[in-house]
C-alpha positions in Angstrom: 76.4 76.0 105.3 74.6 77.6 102.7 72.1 80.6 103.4 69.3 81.4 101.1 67.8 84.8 100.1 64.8 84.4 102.6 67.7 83.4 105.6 69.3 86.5 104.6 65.9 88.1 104.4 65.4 87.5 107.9 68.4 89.2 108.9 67.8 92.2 107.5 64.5 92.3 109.2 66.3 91.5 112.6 68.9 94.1 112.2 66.8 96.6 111.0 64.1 98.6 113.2 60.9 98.6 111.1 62.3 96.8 108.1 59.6 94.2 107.2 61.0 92.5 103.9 58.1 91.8 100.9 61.0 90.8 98.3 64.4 88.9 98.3 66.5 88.0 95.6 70.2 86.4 95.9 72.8 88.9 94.9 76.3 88.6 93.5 79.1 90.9 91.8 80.5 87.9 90.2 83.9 88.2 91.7 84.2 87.0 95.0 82.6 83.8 96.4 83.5 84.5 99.7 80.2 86.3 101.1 76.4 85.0 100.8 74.8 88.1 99.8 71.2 89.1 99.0 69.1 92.4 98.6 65.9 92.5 100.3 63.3 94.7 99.7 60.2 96.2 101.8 56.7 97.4 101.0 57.5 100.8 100.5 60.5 100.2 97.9 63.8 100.5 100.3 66.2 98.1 99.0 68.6 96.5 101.3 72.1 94.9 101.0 73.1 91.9 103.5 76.5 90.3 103.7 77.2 86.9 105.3 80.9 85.7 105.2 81.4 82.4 104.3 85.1 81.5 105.8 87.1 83.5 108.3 89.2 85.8 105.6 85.8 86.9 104.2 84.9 87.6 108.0 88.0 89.7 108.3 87.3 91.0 105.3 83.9 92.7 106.6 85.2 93.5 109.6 87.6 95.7 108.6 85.3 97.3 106.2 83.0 97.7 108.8 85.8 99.5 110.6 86.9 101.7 108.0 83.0 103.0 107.0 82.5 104.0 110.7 85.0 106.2 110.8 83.8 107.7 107.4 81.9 110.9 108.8 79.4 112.8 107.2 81.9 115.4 106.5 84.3 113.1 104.9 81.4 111.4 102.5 80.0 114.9 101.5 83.9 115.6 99.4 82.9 112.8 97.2 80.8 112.9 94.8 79.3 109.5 94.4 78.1 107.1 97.3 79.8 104.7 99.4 78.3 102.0 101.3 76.1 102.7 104.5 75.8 100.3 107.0 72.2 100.1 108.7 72.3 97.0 110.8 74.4 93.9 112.5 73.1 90.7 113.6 74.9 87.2 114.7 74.9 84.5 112.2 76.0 81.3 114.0 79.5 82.0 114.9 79.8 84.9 112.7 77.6 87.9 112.2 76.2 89.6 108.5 75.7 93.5 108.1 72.9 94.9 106.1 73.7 98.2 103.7 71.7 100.6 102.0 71.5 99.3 98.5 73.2 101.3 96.2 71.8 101.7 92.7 74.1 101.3 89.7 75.4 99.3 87.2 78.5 97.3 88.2 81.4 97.2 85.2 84.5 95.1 83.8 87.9 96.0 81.9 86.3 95.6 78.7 83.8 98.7 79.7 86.9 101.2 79.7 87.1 102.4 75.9 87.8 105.9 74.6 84.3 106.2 73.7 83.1 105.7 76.9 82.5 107.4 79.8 83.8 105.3 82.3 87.4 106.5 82.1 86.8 109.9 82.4 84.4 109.1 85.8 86.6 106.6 87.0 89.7 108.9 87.1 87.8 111.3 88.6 86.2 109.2 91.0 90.1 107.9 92.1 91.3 111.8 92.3 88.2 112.6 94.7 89.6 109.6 96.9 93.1 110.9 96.8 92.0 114.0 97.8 90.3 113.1 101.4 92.2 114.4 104.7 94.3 112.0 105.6 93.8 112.9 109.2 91.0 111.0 109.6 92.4 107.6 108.5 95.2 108.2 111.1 92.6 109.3 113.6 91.0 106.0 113.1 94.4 103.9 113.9 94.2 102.5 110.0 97.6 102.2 108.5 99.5 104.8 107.3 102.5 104.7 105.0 104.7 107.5 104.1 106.9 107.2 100.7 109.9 105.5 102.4 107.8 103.0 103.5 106.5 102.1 100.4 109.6 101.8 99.0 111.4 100.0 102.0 108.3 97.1 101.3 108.8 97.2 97.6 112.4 96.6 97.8 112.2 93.6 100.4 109.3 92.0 98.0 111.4 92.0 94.9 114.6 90.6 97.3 112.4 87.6 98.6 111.4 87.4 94.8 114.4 87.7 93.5 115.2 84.7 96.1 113.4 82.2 94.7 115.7 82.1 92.0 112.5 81.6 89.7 112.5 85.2 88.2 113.6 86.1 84.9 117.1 87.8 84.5 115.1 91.4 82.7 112.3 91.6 85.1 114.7 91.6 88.3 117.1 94.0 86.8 114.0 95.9 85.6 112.6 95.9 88.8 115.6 96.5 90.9 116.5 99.8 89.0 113.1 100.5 90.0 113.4 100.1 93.5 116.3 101.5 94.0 115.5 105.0 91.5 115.3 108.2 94.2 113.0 109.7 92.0 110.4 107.4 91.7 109.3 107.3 95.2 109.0 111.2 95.4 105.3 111.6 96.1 102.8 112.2 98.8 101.0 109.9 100.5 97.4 110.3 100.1 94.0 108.2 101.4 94.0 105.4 99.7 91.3 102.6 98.5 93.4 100.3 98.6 91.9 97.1 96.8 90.3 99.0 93.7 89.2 97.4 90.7 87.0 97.6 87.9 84.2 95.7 89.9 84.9 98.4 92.4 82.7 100.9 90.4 78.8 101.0 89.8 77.8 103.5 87.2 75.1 105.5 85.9 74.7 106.7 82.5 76.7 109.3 82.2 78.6 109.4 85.9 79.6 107.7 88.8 77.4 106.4 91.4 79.2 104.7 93.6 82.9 102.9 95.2 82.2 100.0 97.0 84.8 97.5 99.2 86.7 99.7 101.4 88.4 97.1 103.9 92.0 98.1 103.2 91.2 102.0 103.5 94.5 103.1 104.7 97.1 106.1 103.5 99.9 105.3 101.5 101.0 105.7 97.6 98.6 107.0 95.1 99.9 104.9 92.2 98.3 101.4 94.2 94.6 103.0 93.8 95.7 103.4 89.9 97.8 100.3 88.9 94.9 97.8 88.1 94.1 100.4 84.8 97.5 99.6 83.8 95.2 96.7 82.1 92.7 98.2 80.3 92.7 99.5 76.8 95.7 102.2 76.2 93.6 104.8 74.4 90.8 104.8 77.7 94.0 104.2 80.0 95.2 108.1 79.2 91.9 109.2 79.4 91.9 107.6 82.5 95.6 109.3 84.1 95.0 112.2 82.2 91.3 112.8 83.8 93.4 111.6 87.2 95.8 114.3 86.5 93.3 117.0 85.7 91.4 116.7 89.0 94.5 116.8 91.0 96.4 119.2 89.5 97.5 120.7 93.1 99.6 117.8 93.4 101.4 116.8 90.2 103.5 113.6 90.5 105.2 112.5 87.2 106.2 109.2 88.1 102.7 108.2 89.3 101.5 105.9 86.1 105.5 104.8 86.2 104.9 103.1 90.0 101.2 102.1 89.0 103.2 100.2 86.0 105.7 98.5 88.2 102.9 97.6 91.0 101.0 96.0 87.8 103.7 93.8 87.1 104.7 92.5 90.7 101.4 90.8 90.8 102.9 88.3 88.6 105.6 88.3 91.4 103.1 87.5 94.5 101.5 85.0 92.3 104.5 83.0 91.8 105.3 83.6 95.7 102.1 82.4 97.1 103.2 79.6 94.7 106.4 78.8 96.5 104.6 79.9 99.5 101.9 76.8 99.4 104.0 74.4 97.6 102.6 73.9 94.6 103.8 73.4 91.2 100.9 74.1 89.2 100.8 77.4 90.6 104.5 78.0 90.5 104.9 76.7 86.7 101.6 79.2 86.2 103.6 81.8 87.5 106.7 81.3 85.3 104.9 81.2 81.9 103.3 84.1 82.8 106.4 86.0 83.9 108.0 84.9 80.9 105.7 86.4 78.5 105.8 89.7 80.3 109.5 89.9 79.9 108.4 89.4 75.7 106.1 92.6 76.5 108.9 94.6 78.1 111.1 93.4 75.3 108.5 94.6 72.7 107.3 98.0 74.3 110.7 99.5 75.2 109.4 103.1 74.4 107.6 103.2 78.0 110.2 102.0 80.7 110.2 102.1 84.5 113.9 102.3 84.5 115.9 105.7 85.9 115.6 108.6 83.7 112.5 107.9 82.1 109.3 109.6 82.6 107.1 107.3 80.5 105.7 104.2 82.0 105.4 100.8 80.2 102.0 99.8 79.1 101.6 96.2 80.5 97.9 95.5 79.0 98.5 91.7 79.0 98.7 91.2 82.6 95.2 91.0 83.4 95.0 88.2 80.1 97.9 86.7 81.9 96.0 85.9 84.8 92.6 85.4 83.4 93.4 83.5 80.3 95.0 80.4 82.1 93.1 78.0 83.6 91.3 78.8 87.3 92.6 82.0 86.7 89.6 83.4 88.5 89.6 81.3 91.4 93.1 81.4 92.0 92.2 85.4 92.8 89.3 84.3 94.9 90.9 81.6 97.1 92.8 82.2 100.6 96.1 83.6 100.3 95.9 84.6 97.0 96.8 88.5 96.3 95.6 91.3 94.2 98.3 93.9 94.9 102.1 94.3 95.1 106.0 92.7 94.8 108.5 90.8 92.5 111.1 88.0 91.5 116.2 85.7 89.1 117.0 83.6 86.4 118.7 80.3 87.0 117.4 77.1 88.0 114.1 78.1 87.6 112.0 75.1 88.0 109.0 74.0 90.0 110.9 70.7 91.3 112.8 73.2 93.7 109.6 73.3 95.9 110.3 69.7 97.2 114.2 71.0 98.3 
C-alpha cells in the first residue's frame, strides 16, 4: 500500500531519539519507483531522508546498502571528498522495515548536464577516481564481493556465449565482442573499490563541486571501467574531460584500456536487455532489443576510428546507447521493473526473430 509523507514522517520520529518532525514533503529522484521516500524536517532545521521499499527487490536493494554504509568507517569517508549517505535510524514497516538518512543537500543531475562548459565532468571524474582509490581491504573485510581481472573477464566471456546463444545477435557485434573478450590486453588492470551501479542520478552537486554519491548497494571490488561505462553516453567533448579528469587523479595507476572496457560494458547492455527478453518470454522486449542492437552495429560501422578490437588503444564512442534505450517506448520503466539490468554482457546472426521464444 501506499505511504504518505506524514506515514513516513512518523517513522523518522520513531527511529530517531529526539527527532520531533514540523515539516514533510514526498521526495523522489525521478528514477526509481521502487521506494516511498520523503524528507522530514524538525524545528531546529535537520532535514531527514526516509526510505520504504515498495516490493522485495527494492527491500534487497536497501538492505544491502544498509550493509555496505556500515562498514564505511569514519576513516574510509574522510578519503572522499564529498558525502555519502548516513544512516540515523531503522524501524519496521509492516513486513518490511524503512531507514531514515541524513539529508544530503545538493542538486541531483542528468546526461544532458555533462557539457564541456560545465563543471560536472571535471567533478564527476574526480569524484569516480576518489572511489577508485579506497583500500580495498575494507570491502573484503566486510565479506562484499570481490573480483580480481580474471574474473571479470571469465563473466564477460560466458555473458557474450549465452548471448551469442540466442542466435539473436548481430554477425559484427559478436565478432566485435568476442575479439574483445578474448584480447590478453584488455583485461590487464587492477581491481579497485568499486560503486558499482553509478549513474548520472548517482551525483548531487553544488555550484562549482561535488557534494555527494548516493546508492551504494552493490559496493564491491572489481574492474574500474564498470564505475566509468555509463559516460560512454554523454556528450564526447565532456566525456574526455570526464576520462581525462579520471586519468589525472589517478595517475599512480595508469590503465590504457580502461575507456576501451567502459566502451564494451556500454554496449552489452543492449545484450542483457535482449536476454532478460528471452529470459521472460516476451517479444516486445525481444524485438526492442534487436532494433536496438541493430542500430549500434550502424554506429560501430560509422565510427570505426575508436574500436575495442586487439591492437587498438582508442575506444569507440557509443553516445546513442542511452537514446537507444530511452527513446523507445517504456524505455524508462523497462530499467525500473524486476529483472531488468543496468550493467554488463552480450549477443549471432541467423534466425533472429522473436517467434523463437515460443520453441
Amino acid at each position: 500500500m501506499a505511504r504518505s509523507h506524514l506515514t513516513l514522517a512518523a517513522l523518522a520520529a520513531s527511529a530517531v531519539a529526539d527527532f520531533d518532525p514540523v515539516l514533510s514533503s514526498s521526495f523522489s529522484t525521478g528514477q526509481h519507483g521502487d521506494f516511498f521516500a520523503a524528507v522530514v524536517e524538525n524545528a531546529g532545521g535537520r532535514k531527514l531522508l526516509v526510505r520504504v521499499p515498495n516490493s522485495a527487490e527494492a527491500e534487497a536493494q536497501l538492505s544491502s546498502e544498509l550493509f555496505a554504509l556500515e562498514h564505511m568507517s569514519a576513516g574510509v569517508r574522510s578519503r572522499l571528498a564529498f558525502n555519502v549517505p548516513t544512516i540515523v535510524g531503522r524501524a519496521p514497516v509492516g513486513k518490511t522495515f524503512g531507514l531514515v538518512f541524513d539529508y544530503l543537500e545538493g542538486s541531483s543531475i542528468s546526461l544532458a548536464d555533462f557539457r564541456q562548459d560545465s563543471d560536472v565532468p571535471v567533478s564527476v571524474g574526480r569524484g569516480i577516481a576518489a572511489i577508485h582509490a579506497l583500500p580495498t581491504s575494507f570491502v573484503a573485510d566486510a565479506s562484499l564481493p570481490v573480483f580480481q581481472a580474471h574474473e571479470v573477464q571469465k563473466q564477460t566471456r560466458e555473458l557474450v556465449e549465452k548471448a551469442r546463444a540466442t542466435n539473436l545477435l548481430p554477425a559484427a557485434l559478436a565478432s566485435r565482442w568476442q575479439d574483445a573478450v578474448e584480447d590478453p590486453a584488455l583485461w590487464l588492470f587492477e581491481s579497485t573499490v568499486t560503486h558499482g551501479s553509478l549513474n548520472a542520478d548517482s551525483f548531487l552537486v553544488g555550484e562549482d563541486s561535488l557534494t555527494a554519491i548516493l546508492g551504494w548497494a552493490t559496493l564491491r571490488v572489481g574492474d574500474p571501467a564498470w564505475d566509468l561505462h555509463w559516460l560512454i553516453n554523454v556528450d564526447l567533448d565532456a566525456q574526455d574531460i570526464a576520462f581525462g579528469s579520471y586519468a589525472a587523479a589517478r595517475r599512480s595507476a595508469a590503465d590504457p584500456r580502461l575507456r576501451q572496457r567502459a566502451t564494451l560494458y556500454s554496449e552489452l547492455e543492449l545484450a542483457r536487455w535482449l536476454l532478460h527478453g528471452v529470459d521472460q518470454k516476451s517479444p516486445e522486449i525481444v524485438d526492442d532489443a534487436i532494433d536496438m542492437l541493430d542500430r549500434l552495429v550502424e554506429s560501430v560501422h560509422a565510427e570505426t576510428s575508436s574500436p575495442i578490437a586487439p591492437g587498438f588503444d582508442q575506444a569507440l564512442s557509443v553516445t546513442q546507447v542511452v537514446e537507444l534505450l530511452d527513446d523507445t517506448l517504456g524505455g524508462a520503466e523497462r530499467r525500473d521493473q524486476p529483472g531488468s539490468y543496468r550493467g554488463m554482457e552480450p549477443v549471432t546472426d541467423s534466425h533472429r526473430s522473436s517467434s523463437s521464444l515460443s520453441e
